[in-house]
C-alpha positions as CSV (number, residue, x, y, z in Angstrom):
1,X,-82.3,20.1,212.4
2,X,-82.5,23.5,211.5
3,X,-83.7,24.7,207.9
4,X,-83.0,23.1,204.5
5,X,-80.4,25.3,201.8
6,X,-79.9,24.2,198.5
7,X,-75.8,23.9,198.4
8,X,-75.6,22.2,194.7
9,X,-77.8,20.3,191.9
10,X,-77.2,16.6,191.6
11,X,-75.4,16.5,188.5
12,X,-72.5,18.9,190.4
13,X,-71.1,16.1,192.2
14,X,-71.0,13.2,190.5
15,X,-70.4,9.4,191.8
16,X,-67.6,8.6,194.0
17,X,-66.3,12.6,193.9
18,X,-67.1,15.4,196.7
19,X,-67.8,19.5,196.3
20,X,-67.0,21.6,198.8
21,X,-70.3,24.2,199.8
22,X,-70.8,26.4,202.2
23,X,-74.1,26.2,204.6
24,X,-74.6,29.3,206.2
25,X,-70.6,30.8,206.7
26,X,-69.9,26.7,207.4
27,X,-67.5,24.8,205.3
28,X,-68.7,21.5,204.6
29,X,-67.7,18.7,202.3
30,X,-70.4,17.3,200.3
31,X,-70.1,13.5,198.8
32,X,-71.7,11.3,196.3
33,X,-71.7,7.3,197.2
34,X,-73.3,5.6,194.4
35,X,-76.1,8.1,194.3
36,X,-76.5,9.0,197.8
37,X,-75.7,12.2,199.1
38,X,-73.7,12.9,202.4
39,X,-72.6,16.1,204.0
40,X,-70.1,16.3,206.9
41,X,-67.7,19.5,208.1
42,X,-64.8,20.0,205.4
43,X,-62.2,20.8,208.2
44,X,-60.0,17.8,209.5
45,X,-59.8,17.8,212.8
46,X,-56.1,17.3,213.2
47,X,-54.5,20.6,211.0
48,X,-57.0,21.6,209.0
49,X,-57.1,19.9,205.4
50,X,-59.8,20.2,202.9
51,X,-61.6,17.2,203.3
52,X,-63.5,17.6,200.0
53,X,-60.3,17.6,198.6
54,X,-59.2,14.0,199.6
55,X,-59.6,11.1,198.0
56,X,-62.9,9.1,198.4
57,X,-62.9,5.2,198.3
58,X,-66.7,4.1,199.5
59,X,-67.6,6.0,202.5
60,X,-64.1,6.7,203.4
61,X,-62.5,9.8,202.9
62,X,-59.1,10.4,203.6
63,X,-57.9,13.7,204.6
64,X,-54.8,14.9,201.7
65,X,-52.9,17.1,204.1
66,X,-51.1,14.2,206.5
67,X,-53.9,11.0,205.7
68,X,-56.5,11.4,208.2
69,X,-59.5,9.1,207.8
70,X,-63.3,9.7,208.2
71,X,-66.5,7.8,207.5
72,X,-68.6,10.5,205.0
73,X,-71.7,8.7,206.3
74,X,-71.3,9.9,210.2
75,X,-68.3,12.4,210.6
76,X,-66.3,9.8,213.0
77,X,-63.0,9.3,212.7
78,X,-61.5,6.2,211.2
79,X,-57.9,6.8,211.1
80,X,-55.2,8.7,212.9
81,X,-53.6,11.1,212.9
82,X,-56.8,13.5,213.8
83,X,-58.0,12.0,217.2
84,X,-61.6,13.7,216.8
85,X,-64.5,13.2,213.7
86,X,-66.1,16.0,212.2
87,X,-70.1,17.5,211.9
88,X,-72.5,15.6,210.1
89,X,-74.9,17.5,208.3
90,X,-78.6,16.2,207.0
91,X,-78.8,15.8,203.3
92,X,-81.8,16.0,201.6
93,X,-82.5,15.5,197.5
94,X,-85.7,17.7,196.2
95,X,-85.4,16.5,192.8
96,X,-82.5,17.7,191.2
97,X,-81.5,19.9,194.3
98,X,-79.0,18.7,197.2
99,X,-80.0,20.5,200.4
100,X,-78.2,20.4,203.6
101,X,-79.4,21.1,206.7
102,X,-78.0,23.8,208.8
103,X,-77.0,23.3,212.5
């Protein structure tokens, strides 16, 4: 893992919602699930979508351009139509601050 940036402060994503951040030029969705912080790459794989933008159930995020599904814990895949998952990035809480490692 490569150095830790501060992307947001806890009370910027709240429970069961996602931010979208930027780690160094890198778009990357940041989620909260029930208080724990997860940070994967905010480009589906199939065309594109926001992936902050989707709807979050659990660790499931689902892509809201054409439904795509992806496990906010890991980045894989879960759901057609994107064949391939997407980065996962460290998280790390310093108090009130969400960091996220870079690649």
């Amino acid at each position: 893992m490569g150095q830790l940036i501060k992307v947001a402060g806890t009370k910027d994503v709240p429970p069961g919602t996602a931010k979208a951040v930027d780690v160094e030029g890198r778009a990357v969705a940041l989620f909260n699930v029930d208080g724990t912080f997860y940070a994967i790459a905010d480009t589906c794989t199939h065309r594109g979508g926001p992936l902050s933008e989707g709807a979050v159930e659990g660790t499931v995020v689902t892509c809201p351009w054409h439904g795509a599904t992806f496990d906010v814990t890991t980045g894989n895949v879960l759901g057609p139509p994107a064949a391939e998952g997407v980065a996962h990035y460290n998280v790390q809480v310093d108090g009130n601050d969400i960091k996220v490692g870079t690649p």
